[in-house]
MDTraj code that builds the backbone (N, CA, C; nanometers):
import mdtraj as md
import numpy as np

residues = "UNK UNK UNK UNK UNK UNK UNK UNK UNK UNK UNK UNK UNK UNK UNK UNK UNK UNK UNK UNK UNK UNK UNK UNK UNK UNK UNK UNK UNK UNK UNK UNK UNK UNK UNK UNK UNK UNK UNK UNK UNK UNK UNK UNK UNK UNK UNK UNK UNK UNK UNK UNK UNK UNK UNK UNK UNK UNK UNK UNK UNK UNK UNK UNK UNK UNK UNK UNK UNK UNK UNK UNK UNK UNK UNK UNK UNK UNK UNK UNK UNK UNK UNK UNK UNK UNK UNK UNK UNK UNK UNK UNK UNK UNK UNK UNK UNK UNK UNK UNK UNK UNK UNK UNK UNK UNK UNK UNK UNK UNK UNK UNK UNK UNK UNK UNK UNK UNK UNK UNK UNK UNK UNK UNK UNK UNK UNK UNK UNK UNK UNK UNK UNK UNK UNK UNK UNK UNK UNK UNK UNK UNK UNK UNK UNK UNK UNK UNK UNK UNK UNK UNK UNK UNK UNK UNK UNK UNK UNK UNK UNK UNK UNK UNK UNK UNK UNK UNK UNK UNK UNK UNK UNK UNK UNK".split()
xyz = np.array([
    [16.2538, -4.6271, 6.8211],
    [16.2410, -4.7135, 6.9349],
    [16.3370, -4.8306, 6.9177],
    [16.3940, -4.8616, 7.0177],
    [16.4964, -4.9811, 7.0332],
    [16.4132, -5.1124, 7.0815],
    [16.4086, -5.2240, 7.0145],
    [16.4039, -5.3429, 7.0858],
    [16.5043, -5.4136, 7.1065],
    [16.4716, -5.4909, 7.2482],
    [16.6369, -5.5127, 7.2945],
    [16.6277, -5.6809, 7.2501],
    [16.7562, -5.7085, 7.1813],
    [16.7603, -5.8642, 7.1031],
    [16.7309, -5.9338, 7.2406],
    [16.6759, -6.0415, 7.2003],
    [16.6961, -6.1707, 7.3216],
    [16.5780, -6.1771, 7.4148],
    [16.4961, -6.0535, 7.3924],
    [16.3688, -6.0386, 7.4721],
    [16.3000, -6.1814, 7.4603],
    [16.2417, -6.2438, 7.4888],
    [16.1527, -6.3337, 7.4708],
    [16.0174, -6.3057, 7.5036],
    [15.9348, -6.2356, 7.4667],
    [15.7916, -6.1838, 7.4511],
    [15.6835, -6.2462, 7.4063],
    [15.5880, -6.2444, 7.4412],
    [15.4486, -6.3070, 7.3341],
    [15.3957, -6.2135, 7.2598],
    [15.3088, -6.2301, 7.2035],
    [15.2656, -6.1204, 7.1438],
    [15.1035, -6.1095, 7.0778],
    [15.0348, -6.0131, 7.0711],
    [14.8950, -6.0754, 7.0276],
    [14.8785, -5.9343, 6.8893],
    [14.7754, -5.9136, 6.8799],
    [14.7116, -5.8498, 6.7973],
    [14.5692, -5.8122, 6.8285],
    [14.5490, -5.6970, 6.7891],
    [14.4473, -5.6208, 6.8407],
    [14.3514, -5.5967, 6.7066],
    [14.2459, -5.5942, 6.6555],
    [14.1903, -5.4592, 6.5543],
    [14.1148, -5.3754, 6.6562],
    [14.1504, -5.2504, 6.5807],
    [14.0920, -5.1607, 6.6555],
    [14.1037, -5.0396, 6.4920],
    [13.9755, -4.9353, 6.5733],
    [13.9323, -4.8507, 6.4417],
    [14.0688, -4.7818, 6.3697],
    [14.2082, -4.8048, 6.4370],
    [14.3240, -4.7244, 6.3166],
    [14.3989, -4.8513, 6.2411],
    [14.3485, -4.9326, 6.3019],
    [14.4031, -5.0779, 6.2410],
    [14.4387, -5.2211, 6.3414],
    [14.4900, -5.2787, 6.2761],
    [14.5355, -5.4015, 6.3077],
    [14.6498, -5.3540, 6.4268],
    [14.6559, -5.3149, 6.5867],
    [14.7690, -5.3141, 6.6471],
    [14.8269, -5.4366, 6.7422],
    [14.9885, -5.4804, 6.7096],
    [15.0541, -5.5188, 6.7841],
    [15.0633, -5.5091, 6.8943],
    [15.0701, -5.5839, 7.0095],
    [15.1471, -5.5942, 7.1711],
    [15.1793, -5.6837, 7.2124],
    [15.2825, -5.6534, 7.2891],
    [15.3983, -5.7472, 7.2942],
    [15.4170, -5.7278, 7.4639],
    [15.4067, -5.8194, 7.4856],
    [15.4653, -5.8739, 7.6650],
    [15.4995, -5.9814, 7.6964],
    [15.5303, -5.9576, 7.8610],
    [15.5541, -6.0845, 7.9501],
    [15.3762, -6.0601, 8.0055],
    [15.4192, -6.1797, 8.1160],
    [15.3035, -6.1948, 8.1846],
    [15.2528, -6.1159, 8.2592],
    [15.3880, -6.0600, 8.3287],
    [15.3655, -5.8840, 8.3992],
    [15.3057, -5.8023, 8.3340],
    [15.3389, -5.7569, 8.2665],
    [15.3437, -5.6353, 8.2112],
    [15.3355, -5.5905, 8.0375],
    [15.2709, -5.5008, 8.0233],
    [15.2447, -5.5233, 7.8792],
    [15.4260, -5.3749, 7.8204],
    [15.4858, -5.4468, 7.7209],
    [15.6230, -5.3762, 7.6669],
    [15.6064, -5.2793, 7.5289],
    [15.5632, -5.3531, 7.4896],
    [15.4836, -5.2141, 7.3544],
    [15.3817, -5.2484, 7.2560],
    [15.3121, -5.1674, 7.1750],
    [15.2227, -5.1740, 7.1005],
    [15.2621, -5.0752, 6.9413],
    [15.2784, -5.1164, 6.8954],
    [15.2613, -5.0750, 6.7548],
    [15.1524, -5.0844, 6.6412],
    [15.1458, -5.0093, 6.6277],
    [15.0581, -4.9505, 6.4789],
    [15.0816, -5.0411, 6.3786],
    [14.9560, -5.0746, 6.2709],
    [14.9745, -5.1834, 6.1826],
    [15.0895, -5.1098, 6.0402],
    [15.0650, -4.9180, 6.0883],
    [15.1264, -4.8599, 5.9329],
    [15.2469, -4.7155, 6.0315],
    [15.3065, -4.6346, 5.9535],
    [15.3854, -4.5682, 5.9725],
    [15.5123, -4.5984, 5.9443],
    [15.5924, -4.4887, 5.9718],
    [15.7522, -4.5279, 5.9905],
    [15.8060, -4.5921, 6.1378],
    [15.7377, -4.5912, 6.1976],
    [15.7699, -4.6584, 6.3329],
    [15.6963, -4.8147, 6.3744],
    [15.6145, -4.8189, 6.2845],
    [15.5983, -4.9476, 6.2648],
    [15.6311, -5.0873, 6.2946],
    [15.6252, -5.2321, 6.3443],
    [15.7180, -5.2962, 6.3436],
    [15.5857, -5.4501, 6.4001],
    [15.6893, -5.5532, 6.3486],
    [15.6207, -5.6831, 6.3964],
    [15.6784, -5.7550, 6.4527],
    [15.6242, -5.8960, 6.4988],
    [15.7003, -5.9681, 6.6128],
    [15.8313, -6.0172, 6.5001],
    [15.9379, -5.9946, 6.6777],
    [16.0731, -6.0532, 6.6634],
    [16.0904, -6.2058, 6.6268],
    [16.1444, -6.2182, 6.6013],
    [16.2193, -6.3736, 6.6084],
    [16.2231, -6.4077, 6.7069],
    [16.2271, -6.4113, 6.8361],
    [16.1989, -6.4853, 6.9736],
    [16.1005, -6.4550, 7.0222],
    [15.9765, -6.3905, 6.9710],
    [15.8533, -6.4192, 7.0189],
    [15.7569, -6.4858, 6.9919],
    [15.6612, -6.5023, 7.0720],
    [15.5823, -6.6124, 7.0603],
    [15.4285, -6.5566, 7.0631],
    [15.3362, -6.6318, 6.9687],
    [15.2452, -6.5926, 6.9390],
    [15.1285, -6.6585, 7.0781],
    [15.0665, -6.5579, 7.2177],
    [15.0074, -6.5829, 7.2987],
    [14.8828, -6.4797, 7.2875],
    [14.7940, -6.4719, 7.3045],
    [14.6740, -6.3669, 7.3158],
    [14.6940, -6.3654, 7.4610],
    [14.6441, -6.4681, 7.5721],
    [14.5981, -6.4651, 7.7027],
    [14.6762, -6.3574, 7.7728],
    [14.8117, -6.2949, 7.7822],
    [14.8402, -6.2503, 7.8320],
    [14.8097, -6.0984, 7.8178],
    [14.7570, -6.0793, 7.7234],
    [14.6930, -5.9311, 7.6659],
    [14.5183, -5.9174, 7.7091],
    [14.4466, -5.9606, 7.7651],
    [14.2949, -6.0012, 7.8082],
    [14.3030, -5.8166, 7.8362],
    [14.3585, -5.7981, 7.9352],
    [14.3939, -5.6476, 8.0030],
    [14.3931, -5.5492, 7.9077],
    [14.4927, -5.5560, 7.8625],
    [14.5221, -5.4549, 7.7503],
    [14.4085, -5.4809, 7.6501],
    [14.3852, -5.5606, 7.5837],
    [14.2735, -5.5518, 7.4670],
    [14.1339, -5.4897, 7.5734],
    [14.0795, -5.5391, 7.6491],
    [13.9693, -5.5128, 7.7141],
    [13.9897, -5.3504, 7.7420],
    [14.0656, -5.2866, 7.7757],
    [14.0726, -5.1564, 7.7548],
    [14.0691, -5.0473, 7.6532],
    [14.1922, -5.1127, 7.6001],
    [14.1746, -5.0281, 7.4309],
    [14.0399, -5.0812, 7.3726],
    [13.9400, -5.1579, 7.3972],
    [13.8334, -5.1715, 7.3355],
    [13.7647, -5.0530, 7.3650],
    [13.7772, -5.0647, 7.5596],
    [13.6483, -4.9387, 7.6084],
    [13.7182, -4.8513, 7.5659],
    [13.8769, -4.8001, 7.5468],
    [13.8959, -4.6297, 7.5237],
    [13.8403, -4.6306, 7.3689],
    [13.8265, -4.7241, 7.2549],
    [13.7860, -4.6663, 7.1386],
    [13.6407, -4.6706, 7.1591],
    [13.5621, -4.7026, 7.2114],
    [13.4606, -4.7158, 7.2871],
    [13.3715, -4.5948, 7.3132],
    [13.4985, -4.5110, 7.3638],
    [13.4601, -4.4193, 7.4155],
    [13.4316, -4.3880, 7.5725],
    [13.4459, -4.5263, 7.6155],
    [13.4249, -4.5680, 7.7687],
    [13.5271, -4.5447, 7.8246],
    [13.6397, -4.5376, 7.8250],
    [13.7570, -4.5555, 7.9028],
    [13.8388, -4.4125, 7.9636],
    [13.7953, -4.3451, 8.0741],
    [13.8463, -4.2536, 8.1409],
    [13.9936, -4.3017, 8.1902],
    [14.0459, -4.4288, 8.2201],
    [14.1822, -4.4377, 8.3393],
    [14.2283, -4.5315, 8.2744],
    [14.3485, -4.5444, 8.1933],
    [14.4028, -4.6936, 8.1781],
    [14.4949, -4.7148, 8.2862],
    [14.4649, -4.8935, 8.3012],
    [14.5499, -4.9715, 8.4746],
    [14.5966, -5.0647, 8.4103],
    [14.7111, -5.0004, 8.3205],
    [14.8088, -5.1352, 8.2695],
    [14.9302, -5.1323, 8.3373],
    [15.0085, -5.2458, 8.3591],
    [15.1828, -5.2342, 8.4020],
    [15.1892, -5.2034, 8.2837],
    [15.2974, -5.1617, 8.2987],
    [15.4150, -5.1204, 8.1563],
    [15.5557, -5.1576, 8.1898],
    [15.6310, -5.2068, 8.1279],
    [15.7652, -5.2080, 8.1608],
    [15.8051, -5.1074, 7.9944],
    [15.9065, -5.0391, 8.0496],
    [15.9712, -4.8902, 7.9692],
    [16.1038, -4.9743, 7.8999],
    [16.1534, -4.9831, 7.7993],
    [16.2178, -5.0018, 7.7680],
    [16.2554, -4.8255, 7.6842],
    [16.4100, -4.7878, 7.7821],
    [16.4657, -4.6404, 7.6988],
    [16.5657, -4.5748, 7.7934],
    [16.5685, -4.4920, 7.7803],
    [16.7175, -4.4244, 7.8443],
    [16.6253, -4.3617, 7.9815],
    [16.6809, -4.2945, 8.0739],
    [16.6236, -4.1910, 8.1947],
    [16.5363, -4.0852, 8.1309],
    [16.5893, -4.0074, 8.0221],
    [16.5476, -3.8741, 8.0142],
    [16.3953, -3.9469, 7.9322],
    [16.4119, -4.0288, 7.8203],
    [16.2895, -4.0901, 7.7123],
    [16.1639, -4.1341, 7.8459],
    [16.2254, -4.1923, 7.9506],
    [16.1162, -4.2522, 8.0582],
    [16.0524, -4.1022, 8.1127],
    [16.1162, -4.0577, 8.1490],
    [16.0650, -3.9111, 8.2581],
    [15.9479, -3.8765, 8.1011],
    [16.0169, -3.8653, 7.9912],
    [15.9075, -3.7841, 7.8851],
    [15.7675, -3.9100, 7.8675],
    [15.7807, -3.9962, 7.8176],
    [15.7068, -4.0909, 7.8825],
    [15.5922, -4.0799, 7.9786],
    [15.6451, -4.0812, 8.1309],
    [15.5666, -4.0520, 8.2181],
    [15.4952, -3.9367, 8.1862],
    [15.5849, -3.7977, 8.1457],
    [15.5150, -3.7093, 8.1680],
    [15.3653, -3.6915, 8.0686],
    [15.3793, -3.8165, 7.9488],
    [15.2319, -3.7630, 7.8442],
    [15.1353, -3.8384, 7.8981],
    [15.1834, -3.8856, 8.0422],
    [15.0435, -3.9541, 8.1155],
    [15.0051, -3.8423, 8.1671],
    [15.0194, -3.7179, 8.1753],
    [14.9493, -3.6068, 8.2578],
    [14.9094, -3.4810, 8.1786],
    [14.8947, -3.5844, 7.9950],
    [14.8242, -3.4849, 7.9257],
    [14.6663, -3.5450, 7.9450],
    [14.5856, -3.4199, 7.9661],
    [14.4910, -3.4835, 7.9862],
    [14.3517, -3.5255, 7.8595],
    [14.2885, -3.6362, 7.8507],
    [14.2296, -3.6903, 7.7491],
    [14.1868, -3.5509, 7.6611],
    [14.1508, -3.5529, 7.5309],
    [14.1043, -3.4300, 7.4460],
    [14.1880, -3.3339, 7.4396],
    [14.2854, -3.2743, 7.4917],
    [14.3962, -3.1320, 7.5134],
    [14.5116, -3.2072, 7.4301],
    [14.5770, -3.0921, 7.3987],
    [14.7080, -3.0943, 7.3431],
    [14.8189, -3.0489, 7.3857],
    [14.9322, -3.0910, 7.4324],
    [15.0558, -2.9998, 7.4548],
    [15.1606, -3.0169, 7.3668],
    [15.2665, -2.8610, 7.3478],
    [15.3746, -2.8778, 7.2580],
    [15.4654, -2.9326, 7.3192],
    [15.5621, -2.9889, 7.2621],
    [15.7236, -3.0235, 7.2276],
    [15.7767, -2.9125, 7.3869],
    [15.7607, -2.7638, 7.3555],
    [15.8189, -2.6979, 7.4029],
    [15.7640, -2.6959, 7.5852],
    [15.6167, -2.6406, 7.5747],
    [15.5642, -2.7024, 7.6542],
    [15.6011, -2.8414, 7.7721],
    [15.6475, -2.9576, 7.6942],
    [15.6327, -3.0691, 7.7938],
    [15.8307, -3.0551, 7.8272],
    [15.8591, -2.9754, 7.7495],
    [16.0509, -2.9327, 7.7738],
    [16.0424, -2.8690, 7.8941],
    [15.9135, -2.7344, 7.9594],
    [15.9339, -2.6657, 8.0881],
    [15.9315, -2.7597, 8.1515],
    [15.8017, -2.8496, 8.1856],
    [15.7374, -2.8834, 8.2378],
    [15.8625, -3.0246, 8.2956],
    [15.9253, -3.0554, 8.2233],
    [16.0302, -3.1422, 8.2608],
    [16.1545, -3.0921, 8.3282],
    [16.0955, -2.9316, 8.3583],
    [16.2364, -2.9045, 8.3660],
    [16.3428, -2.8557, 8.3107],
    [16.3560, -2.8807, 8.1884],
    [16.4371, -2.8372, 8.0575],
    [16.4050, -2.7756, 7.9636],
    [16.3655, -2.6488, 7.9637],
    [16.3172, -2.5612, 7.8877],
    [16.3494, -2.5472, 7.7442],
    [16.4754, -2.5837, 7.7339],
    [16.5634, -2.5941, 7.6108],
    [16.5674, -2.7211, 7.5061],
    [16.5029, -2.8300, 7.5928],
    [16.5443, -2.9684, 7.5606],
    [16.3860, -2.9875, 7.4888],
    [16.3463, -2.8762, 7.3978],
    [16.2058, -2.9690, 7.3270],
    [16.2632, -3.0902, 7.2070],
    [16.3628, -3.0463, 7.0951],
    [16.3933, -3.1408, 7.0398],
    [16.4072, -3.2601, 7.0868],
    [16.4794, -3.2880, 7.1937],
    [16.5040, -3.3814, 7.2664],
    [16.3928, -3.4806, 7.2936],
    [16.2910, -3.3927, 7.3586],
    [16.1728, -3.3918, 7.4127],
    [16.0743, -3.4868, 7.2788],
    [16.1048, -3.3747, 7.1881],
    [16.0583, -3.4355, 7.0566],
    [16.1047, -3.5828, 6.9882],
    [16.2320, -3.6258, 6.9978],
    [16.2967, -3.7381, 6.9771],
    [16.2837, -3.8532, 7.0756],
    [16.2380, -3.8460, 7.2513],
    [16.1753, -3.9527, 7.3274],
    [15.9830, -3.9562, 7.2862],
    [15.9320, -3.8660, 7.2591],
    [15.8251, -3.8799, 7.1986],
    [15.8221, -3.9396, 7.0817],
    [15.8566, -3.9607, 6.9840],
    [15.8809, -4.0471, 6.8815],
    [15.9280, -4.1608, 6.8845],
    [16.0252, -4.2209, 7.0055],
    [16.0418, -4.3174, 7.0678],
    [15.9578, -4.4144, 7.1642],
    [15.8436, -4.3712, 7.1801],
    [15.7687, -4.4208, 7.2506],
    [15.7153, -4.5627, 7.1997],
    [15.7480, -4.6677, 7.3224],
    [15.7196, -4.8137, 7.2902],
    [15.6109, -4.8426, 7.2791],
    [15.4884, -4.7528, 7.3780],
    [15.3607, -4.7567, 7.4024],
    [15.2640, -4.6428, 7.3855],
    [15.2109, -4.6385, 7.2103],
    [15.1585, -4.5223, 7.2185],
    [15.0212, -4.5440, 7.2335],
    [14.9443, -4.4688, 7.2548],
    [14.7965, -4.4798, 7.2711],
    [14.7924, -4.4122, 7.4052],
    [14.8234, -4.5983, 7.5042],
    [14.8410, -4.6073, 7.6501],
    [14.9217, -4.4495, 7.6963],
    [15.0733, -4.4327, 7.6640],
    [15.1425, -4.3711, 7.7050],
    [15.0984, -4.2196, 7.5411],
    [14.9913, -4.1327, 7.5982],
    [14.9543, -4.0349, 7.4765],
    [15.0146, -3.9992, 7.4038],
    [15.1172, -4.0169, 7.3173],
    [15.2518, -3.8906, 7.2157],
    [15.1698, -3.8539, 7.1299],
    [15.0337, -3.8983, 7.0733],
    [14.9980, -3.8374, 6.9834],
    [14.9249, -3.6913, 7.0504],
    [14.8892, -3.6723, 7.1539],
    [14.9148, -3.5302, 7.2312],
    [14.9971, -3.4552, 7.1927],
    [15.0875, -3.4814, 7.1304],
    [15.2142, -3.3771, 7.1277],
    [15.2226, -3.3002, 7.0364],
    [15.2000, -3.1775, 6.9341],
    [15.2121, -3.1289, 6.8863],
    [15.2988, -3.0005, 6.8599],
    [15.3276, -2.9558, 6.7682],
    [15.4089, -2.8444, 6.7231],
    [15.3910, -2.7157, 6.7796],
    [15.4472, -2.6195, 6.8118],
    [15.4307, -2.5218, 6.8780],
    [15.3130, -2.4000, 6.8271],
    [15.2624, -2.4379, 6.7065],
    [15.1714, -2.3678, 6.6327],
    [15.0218, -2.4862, 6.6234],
    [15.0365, -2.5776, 6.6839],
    [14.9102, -2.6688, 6.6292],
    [14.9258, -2.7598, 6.6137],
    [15.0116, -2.7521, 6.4564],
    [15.0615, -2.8233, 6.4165],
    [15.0546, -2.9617, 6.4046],
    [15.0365, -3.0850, 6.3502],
    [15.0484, -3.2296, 6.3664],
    [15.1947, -3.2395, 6.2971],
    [15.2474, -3.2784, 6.3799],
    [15.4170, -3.2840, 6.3329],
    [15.4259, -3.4573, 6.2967],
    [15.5444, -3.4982, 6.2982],
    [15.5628, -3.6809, 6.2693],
    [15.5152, -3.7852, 6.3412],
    [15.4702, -3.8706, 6.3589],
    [15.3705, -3.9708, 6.4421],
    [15.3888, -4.0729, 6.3620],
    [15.4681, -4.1650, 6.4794],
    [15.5267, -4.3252, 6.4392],
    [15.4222, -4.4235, 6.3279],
    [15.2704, -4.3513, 6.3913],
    [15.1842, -4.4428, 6.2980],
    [15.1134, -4.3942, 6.1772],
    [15.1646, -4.2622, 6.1282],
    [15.0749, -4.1727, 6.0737],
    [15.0295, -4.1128, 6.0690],
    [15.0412, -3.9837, 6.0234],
    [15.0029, -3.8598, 6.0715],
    [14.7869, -3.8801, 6.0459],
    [14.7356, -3.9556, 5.9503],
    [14.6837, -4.0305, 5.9618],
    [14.5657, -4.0364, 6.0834],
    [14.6724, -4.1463, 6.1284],
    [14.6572, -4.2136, 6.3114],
    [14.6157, -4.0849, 6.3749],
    [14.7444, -4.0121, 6.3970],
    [14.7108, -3.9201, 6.4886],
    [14.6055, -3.8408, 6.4726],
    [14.5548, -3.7877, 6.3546],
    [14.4452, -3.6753, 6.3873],
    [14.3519, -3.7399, 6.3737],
    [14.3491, -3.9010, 6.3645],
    [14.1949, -4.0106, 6.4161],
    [14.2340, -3.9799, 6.5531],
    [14.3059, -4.0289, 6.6105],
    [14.3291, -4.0091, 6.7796],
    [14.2583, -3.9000, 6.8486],
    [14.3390, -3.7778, 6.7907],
    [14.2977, -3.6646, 6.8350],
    [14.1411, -3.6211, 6.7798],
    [14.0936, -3.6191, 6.6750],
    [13.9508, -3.6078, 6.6575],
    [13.8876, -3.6916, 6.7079],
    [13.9088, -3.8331, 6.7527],
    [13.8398, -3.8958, 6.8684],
    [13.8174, -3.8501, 6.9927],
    [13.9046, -3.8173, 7.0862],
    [13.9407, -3.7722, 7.1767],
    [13.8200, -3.6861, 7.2039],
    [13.8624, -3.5802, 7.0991],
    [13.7850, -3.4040, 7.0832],
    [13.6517, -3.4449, 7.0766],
    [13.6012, -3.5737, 7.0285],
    [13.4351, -3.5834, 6.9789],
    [13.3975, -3.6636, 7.1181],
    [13.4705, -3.7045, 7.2044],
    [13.4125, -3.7702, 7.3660],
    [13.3582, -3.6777, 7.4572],
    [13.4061, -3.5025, 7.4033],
    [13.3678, -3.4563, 7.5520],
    [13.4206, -3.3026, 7.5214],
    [13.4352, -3.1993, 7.5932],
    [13.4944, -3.0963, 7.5852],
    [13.6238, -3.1506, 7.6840],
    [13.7713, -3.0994, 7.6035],
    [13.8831, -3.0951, 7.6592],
    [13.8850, -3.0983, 7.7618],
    [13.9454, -3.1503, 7.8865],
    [13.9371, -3.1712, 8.0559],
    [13.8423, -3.2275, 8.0985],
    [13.7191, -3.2540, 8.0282],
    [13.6305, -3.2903, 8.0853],
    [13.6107, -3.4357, 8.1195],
    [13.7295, -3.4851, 8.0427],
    [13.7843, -3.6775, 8.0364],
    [13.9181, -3.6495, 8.1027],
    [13.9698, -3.7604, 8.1858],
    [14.0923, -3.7093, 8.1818],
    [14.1570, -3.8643, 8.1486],
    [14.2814, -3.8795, 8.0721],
    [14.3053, -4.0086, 8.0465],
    [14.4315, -4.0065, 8.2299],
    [14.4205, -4.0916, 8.2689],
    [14.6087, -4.1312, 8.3584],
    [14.5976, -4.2492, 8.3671],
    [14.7257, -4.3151, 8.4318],
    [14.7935, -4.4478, 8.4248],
    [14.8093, -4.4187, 8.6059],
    [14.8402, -4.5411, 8.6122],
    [14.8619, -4.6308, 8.7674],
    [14.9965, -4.5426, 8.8433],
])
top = md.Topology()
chain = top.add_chain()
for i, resn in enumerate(residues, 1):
    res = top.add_residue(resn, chain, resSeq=i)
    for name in ("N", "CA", "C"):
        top.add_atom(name, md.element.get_by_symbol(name[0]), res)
traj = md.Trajectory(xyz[None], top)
């Protein structure tokens, strides 16, 4: 994931059951969230500023989804990434809560049948995971492949998920 220098952001902090997570926004819109561990990892920049108030939204949600309460997250997002990373993006808002889809999988489904690596490399890029699902994404066999916060993270995610409900029977989407 790229952060772009010069942003001027606030930023708060969350605990929640995989850890301590980062988010970072304007007043609009919440820009990303990171994991306290992984290789994708990361903490506030040098031009941000330490605000909670602007996160009320975002924390009050990720409370109810670990909760177990939270069927729909209604956050802005502003995307920071190229065209093709946004379209993949959008598209893990239409995995639905508890289910899994592959790499290869979300490559038809975009259109580009060929382009799972690809597919695989804007999923790993993702500014906003949780909100925006990548830990949905798995290997064409099952598989738990690399996950920015830990492979870890992810199969808490996903065994959360799986213990709310039978597959489809939640559905997570965005605005």
């Amino acid at each position: 994931m790229t952060i772009p220098k010069g942003l001027p952001l606030a930023y708060s902090y969350l605990d929640s059951p995989v850890g301590r997570l980062l988010l970072a926004g304007d007043a609009e819109s919440l820009h990303f969230l990171s994991f306290p561990d992984g290789h994708k990892a990361f903490g506030p920049q040098p031009d941000w500023h330490r605000s909670d108030r602007p996160f009320d939204r975002a924390k009050n949600q990720l409370r109810a989804y670990f909760a177990g309460a939270l069927k729909v997250f209604d956050l802005p997002l502003t995307l920071h990434g190229t065209a093709f990373q946004k379209r993949v993006w959008h598209r893990l808002k239409t995995i639905p809560f508890g289910e899994t889809r592959s790499y290869g999988e979300l490559a038809r489904a975009l259109e580009a049948p060929k382009a799972s690596r690809a597919v695989g490399a804007a999923n790993g890029a993702n500014p906003i995971p949780i909100i925006l699902p990548c830990h949905r994404v798995v290997g064409s066999t099952g598989a738990l492949t690399g996950f920015g916060g830990g492979i870890g993270t992810k199969r808490f995610l996903l065994d959360f998920e799986a213990s709310q409900g039978a597959p489809g029977e939640r559905q997570l989407s965005m605005i």
